[in-house]
DRENSE-834409 format. One line per field, with one value per residue (C-alpha): chain; residue in three letters; x, y, z; residue number from 1. Coordinates in Angstrom, 2 decimals, always signed. Example, Ala and Ser with C-alpha at 12.3 -4.5 7.8 and 13.67 -1.06 7.14 Angstrom:
<lumros>
chain <- c(A, A)
resn <- c(ALA, SER)
u <- c(+12.30, +13.67)
v <- c(-4.50, -1.06)
w <- c(+7.80, +7.14)
resi <- c(1, 2)
</lumros>
This chain:
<lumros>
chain <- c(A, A, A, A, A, A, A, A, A, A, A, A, A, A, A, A, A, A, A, A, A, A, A, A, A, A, A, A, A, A, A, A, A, A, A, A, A, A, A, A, A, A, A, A, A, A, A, A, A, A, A, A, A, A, A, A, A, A, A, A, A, A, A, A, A, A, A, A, A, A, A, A, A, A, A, A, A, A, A, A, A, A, A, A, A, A, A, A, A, A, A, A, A, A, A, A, A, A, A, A, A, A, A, A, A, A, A, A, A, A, A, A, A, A, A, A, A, A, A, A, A, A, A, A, A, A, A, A, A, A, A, A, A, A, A, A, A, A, A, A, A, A, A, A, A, A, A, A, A, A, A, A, A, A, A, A, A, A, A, A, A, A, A, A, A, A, A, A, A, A, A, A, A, A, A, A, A, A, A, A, A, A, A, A, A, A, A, A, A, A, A, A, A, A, A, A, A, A, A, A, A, A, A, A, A, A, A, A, A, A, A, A, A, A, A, A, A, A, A, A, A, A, A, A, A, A, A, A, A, A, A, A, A, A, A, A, A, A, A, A, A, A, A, A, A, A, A, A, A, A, A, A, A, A, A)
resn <- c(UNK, UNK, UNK, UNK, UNK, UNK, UNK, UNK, UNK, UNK, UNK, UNK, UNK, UNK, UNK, UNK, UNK, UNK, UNK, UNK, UNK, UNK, UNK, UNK, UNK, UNK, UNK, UNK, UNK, UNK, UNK, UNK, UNK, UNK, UNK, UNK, UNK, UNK, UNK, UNK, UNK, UNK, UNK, UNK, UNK, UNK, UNK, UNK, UNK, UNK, UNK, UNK, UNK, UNK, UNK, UNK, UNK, UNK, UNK, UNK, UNK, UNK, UNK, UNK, UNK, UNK, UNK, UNK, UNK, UNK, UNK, UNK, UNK, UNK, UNK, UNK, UNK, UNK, UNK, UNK, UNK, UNK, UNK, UNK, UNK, UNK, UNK, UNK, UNK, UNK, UNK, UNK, UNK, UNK, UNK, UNK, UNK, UNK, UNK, UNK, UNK, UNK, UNK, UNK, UNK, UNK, UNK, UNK, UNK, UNK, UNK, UNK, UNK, UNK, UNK, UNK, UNK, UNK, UNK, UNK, UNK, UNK, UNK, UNK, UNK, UNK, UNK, UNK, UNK, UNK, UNK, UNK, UNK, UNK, UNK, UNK, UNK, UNK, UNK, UNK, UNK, UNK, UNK, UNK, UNK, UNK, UNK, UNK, UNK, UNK, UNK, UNK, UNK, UNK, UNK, UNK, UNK, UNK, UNK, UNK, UNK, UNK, UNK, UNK, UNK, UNK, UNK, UNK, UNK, UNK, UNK, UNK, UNK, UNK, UNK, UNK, UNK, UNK, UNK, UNK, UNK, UNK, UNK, UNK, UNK, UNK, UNK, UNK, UNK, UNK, UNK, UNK, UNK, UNK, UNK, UNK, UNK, UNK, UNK, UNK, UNK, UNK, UNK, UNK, UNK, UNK, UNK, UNK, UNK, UNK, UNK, UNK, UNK, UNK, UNK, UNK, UNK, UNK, UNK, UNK, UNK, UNK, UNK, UNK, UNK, UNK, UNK, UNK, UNK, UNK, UNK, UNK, UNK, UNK, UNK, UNK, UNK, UNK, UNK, UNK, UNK, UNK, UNK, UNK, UNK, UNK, UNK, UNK, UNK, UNK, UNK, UNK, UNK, UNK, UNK)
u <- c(+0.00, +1.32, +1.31, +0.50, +3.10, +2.23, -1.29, -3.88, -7.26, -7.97, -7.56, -10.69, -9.92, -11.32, -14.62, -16.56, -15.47, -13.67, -15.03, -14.52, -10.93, -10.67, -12.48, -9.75, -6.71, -7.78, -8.75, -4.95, -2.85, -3.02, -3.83, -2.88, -2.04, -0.57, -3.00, -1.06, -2.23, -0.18, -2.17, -5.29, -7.84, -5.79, -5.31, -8.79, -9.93, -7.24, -8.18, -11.74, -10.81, -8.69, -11.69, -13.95, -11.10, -8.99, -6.30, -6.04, -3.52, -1.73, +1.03, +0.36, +2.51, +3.26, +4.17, +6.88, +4.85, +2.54, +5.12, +4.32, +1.19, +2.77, +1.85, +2.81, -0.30, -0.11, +3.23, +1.05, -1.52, +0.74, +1.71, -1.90, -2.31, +1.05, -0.86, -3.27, -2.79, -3.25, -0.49, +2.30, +4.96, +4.69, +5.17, +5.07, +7.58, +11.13, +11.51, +10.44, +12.26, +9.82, +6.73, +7.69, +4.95, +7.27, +10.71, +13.47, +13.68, +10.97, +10.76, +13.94, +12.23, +9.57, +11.33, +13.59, +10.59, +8.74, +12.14, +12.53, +9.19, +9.77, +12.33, +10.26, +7.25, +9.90, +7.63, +9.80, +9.50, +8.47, +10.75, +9.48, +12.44, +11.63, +14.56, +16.07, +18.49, +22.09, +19.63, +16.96, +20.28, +22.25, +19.27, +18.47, +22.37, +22.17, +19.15, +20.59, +17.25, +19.10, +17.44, +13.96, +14.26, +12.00, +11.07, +12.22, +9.54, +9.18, +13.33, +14.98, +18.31, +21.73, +23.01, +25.12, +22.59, +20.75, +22.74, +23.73, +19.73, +20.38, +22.95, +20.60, +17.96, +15.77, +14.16, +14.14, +10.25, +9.69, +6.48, +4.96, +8.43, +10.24, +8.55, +8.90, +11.08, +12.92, +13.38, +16.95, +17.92, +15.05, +15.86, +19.15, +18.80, +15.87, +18.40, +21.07, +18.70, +19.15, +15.85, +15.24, +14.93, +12.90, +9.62, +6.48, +3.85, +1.41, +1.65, -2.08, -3.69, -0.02, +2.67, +0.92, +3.00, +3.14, +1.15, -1.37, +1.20, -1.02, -3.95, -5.30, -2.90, -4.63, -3.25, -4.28, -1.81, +0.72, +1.15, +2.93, +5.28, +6.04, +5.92, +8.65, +11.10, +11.15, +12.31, +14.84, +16.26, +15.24, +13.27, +9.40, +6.50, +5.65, +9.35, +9.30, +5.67, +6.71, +9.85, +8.53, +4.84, +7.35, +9.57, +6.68, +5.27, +8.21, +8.98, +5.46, +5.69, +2.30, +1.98)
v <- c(+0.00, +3.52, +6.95, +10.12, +12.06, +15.22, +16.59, +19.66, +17.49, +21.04, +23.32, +24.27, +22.41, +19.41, +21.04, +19.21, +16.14, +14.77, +11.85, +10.50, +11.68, +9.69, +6.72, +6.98, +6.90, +3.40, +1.98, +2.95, +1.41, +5.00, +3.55, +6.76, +10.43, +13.56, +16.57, +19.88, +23.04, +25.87, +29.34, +29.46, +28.82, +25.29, +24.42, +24.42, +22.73, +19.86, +19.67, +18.45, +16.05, +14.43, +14.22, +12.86, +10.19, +8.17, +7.49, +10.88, +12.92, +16.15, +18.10, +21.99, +25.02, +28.60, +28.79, +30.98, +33.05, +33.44, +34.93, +38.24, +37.48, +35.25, +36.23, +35.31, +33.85, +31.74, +30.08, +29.31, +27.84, +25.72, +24.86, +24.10, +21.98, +19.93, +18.44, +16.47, +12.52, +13.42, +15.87, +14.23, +16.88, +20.39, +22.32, +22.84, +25.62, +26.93, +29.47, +31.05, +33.57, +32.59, +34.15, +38.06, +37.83, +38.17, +39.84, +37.52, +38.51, +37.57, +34.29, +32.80, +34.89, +32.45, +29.69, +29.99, +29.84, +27.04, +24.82, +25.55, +24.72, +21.73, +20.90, +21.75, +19.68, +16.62, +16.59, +16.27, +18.91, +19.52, +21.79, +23.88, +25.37, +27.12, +28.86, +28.98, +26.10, +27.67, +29.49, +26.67, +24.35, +26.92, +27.85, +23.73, +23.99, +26.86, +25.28, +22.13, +20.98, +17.30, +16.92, +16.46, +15.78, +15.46, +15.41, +17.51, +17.96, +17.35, +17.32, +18.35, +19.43, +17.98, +15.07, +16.63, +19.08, +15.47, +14.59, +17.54, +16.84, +12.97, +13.63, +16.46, +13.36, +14.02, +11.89, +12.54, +13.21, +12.98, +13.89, +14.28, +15.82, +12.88, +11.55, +14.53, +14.12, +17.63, +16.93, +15.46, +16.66, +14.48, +11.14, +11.65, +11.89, +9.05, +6.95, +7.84, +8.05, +5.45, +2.74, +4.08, +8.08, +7.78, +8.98, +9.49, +12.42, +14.09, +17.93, +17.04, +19.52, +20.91, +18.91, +16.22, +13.33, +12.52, +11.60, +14.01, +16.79, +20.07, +18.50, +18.37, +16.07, +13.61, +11.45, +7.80, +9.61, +8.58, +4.86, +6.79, +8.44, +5.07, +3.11, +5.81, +5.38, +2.24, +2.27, +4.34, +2.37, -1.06, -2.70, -3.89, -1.34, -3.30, -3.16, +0.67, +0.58, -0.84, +0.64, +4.05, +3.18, +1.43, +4.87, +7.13, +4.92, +5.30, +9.14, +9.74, +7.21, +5.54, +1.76)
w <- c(+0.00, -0.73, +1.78, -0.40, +2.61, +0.94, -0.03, -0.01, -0.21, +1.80, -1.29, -2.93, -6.36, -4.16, -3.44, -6.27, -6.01, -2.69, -2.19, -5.89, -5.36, -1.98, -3.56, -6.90, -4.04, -2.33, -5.40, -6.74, -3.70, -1.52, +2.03, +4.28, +3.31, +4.98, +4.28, +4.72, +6.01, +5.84, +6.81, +9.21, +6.88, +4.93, +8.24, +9.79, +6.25, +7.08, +10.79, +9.06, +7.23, +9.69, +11.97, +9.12, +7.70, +10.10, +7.03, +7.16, +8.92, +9.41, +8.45, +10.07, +10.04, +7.99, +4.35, +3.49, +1.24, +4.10, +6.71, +6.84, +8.28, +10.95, +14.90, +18.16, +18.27, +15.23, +16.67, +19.80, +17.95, +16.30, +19.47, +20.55, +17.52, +18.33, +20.90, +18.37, +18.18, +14.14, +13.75, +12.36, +11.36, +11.18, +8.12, +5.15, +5.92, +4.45, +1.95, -1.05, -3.48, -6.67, -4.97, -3.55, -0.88, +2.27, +2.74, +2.71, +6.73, +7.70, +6.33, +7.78, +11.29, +10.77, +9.40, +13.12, +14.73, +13.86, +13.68, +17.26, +18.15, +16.62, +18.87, +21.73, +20.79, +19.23, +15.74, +12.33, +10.05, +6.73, +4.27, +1.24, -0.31, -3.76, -5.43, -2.08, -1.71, +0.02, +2.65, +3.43, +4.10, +6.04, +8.30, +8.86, +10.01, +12.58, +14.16, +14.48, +13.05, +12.90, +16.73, +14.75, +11.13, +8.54, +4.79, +2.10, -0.18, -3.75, -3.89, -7.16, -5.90, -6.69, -4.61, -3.01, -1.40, -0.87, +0.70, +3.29, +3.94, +4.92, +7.23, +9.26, +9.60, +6.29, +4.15, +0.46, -0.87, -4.58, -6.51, -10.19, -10.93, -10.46, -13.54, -15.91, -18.91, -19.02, -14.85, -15.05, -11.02, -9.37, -11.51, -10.30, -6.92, -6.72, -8.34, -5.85, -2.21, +0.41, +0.66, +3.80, +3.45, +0.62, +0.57, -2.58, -2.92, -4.85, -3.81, -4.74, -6.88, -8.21, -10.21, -11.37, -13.12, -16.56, -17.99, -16.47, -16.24, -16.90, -15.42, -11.62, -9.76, -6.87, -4.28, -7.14, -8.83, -6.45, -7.93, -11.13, -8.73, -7.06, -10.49, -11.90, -8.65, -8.83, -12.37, -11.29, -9.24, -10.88, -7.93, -8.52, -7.40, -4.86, -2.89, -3.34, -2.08, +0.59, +1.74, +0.90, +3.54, +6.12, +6.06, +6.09, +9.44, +11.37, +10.31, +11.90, +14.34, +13.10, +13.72)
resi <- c(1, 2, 3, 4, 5, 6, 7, 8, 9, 10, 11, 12, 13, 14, 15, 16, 17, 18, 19, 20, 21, 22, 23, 24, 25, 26, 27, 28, 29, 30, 31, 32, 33, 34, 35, 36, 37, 38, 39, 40, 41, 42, 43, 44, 45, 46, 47, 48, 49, 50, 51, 52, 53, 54, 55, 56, 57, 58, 59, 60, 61, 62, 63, 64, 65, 66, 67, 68, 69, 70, 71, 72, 73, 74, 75, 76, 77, 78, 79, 80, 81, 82, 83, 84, 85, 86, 87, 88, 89, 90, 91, 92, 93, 94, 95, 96, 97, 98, 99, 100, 101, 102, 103, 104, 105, 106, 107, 108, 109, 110, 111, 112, 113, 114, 115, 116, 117, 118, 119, 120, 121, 122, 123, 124, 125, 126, 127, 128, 129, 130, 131, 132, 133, 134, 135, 136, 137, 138, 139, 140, 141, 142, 143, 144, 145, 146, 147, 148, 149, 150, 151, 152, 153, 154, 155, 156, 157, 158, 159, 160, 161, 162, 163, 164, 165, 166, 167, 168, 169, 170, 171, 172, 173, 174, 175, 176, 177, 178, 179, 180, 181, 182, 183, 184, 185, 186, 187, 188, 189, 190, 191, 192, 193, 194, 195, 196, 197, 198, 199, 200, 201, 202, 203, 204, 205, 206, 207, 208, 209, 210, 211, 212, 213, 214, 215, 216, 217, 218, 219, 220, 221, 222, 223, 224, 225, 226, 227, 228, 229, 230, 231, 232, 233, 234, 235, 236, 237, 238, 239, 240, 241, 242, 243, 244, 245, 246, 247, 248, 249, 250, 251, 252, 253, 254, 255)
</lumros>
């Protein structure tokens, strides 16, 4: 069975059609997911869900390109929500330079923050880093973020940055990307990434894999992800299924 460990079933291109979407997933392999809310209103959507599904569960924290509106209050909040059996990591958070919707200032501000409450509450983190690479890894560094660990999402970065990631306790998450034919970085480093830090993902509606690229991506999709890795590093579907489901469980320290 697969785990979709990265997913907005909380973003309104869902709103027609969720449970057909849900039904799609476990009828393609996709026996847990990791819905991800990442401002107050994704995050109440997600906290729904996980109350309505029990294969559901969460993934909570402050996008980069939402910084600027980040409060003292938020980070308690978070804190709050750190407390729910469903919460499995927080995130998705990092940094952005694509997107100029918060100074570069206050993102790694943010970015600080919610690494050290990670520490506090002892949940892994989840790492968004668009355009961003040299900072996202230097900041990881400086807060010894190692202590928690986590999943860097939808990687397309050299190997060597991969592997600066593995040795801070990350596992290496690859979605619709890995499968794209111009994507040359992500083959790479699926090809390269120890059995056990690698993880699959939809980014569910974005990125989805070819050969749906273009179109709304959903968690079925998934299988294509795990079907392509495992090319990649010529094993069956069913042993990347597997190691990819066993490494999610014990990331999130699910049964």
């Amino acid at each position: 069975m697969l785990f979709d460990t990265h997913v907005h079933l909380n973003d309104d291109a869902f709103n027609e059609d969720l449970e057909e979407v849900i039904a799609r997933a476990k009828e393609n392999d996709v026996s847990r997911m990791a819905v991800v809310g990442f401002n107050e209103e994704t995050i109440n959507r997600a906290l729904e869900l996980a109350d309505k599904y029990d294969f559901i569960y969460l993934i909570v924290g402050w996008h980069p390109t939402d910084a600027i509106t980040f409060t003292p209050e938020k980070l308690e909040w978070l804190r709050e929500l750190a407390k729910n059996p469903k919460v499995v990591a927080l995130g998705e958070m990092g940094l952005d330079y694509h997107w100029d919707t918060s100074p570069k200032e206050t993102q790694f501000e943010v970015f600080r923050q919610q690494i050290r409450l990670a520490k506090e509450v002892q949940l892994p983190i989840v790492i968004h880093n668009r355009e961003a690479t040299e900072d996202v890894v230097r900041i990881l560094q400086e807060e010894n973020a190692s202590e928690v660990g986590g999943i860097m999402h939808c990687f397309g970065e050299t190997v060597e940055v991969m592997e600066a990631c593995l040795a801070m306790n990350f596992y290496i998450s690859f979605g619709g990307t890995v499968t794209f034919k111009n994507a040359k970085l992500p083959k790479i480093a699926a090809e390269s990434v120890p059995l056990d830090k690698i993880l699959i993902e939809t980014d569910a509606p974005y990125l989805a894999p070819h050969p749906n690229r273009g179109k709304r991506n959903e968690p079925s999709y998934v299988k294509l992800v795990a079907e392509k890795v495992a090319e990649l590093k010529e094993l069956k579907y069913e042993e990347i299924a597997r190691y990819t489901t066993e490494n999610a469980n014990r990331l999130f320290k699910l049964s």
